[in-house]
N, C-alpha and C positions, 0 to 999 in steps of 0.2 A: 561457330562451335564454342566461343569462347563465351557466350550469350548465354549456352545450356550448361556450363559447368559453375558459371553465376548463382542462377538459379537451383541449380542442383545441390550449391555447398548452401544458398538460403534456406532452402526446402528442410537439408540436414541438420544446422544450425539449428534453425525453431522447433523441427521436431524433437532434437535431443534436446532443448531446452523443456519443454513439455513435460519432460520423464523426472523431471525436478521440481517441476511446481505447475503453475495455472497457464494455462496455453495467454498468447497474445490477444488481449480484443482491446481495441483502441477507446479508451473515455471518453466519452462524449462530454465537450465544453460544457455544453448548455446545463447538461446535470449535474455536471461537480459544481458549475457555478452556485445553483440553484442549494445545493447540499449545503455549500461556504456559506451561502449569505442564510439561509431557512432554518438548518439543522443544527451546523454548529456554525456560527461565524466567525469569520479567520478574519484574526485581526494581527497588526504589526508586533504585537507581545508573545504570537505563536511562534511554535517551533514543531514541522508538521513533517512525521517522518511517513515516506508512501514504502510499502514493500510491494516489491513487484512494479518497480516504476516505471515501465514499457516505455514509453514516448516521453513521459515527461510532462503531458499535461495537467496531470493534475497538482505537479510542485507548479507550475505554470502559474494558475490559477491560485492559489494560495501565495505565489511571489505578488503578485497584482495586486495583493490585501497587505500588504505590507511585511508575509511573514517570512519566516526563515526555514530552511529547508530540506533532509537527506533522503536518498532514493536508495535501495539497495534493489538492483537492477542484474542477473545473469546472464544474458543475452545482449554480449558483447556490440552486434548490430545496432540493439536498441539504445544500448549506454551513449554510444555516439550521435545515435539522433538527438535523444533529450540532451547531452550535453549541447549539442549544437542550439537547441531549443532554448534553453536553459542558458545560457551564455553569463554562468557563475552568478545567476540568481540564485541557485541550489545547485547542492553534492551530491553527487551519482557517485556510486560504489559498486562497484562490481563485483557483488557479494550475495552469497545465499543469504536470505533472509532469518532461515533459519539458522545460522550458526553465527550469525550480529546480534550484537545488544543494542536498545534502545537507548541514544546517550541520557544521561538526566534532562539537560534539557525539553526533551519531550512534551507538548500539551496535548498531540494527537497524532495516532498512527492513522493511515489510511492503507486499506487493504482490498482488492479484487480477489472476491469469493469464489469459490467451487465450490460443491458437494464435498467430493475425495478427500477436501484438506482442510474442511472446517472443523471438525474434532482437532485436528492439530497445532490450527493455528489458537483454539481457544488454549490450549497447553500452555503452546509457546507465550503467548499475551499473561497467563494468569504466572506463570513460569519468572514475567518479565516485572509483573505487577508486586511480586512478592521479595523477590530480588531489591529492587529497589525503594521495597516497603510505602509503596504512594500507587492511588487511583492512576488507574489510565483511561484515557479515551479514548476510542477506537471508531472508526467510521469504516465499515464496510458497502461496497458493492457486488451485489450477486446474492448468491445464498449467505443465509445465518451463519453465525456460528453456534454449531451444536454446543448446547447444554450453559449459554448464558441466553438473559433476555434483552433483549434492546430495550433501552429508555427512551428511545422515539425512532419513528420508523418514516420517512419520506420516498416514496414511492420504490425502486431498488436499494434505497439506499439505507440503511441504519448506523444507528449512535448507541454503541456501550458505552460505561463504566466500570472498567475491571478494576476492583479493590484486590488488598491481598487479603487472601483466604477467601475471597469472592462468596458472599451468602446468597448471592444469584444463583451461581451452580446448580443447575439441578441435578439430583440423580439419575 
């Protein structure tokens, strides 16, 4: 009995995490690898913030290049795995992504896309870009973000450049 109520508070857990942002799908090593080294390469002078950092893999992966790291992760479960993962290679924050600022240090966000929230997240990015009056880099997985263009594109995976006042924007 104790087995189904386990499962029943995870079941609830992820679901209501859901109704907040981008459901759970676990990244796959091989492609962020491939991202870091092809797309943008992570090197030990980054400083590579993930939102929505589920497990941890992908700060994982960018620790291994030598960089440095913050996750802002909601899904209390997940925090503990990646911190486990993570064993203070990178900071998990258990924080909505949307209501965190990107520290200055920043060289690259990393983001798992949706449909539903890519108009949002380009907001928040350009929102974040202007704020602190400097280019950002952004690497998505999944869908685009509406209404910027990628500067290069690797199989799911893309690379912005959000400026402030962004003349990519399109209308």
């Amino acid at each position: 009995m104790m087995i189904f109520w386990i499962v029943a508070g995870l079941i609830l857990l992820f679901g209501f995490v859901v109704a907040f942002g981008a459901p759970y799908v676990p990244s796959l090593r091989g492609e962020v690898r491939h991202a870091f080294e092809d797309l943008y390469p992570i090197s030990k002078k980054d400083f590579v913030v993930d939102l929505g950092s589920g497990d941890g893999v992908v700060l994982a992966e960018a620790a291994k290049r030598g960089a440095k790291g913050l996750g802002y992760e909601i899904n209390p479960v997940l925090v503990l795995i990646s911190s486990l993962r993570l064993r203070g290679k990178a900071r998990i924050s258990m924080k909505s992504m949307w209501s965190a600022d990107l520290p200055p240090q920043t060289t690259l966000v990393y983001a798992f896309t949706v449909t539903r929230d890519s108009k949002r997240l380009g907001r928040y990015l350009q929102r974040q870009a202007n704020e602190q009056a400097r280019t950002i880099k952004v690497m998505t997985f999944g869908s685009m973000i509406k209404g910027f263009r990628p500067v290069q594109v690797l199989k799911a995976h893309s690379l912005y450049e959000i400026s402030p006042q962004d003349s990519t924007l399109q209308s």
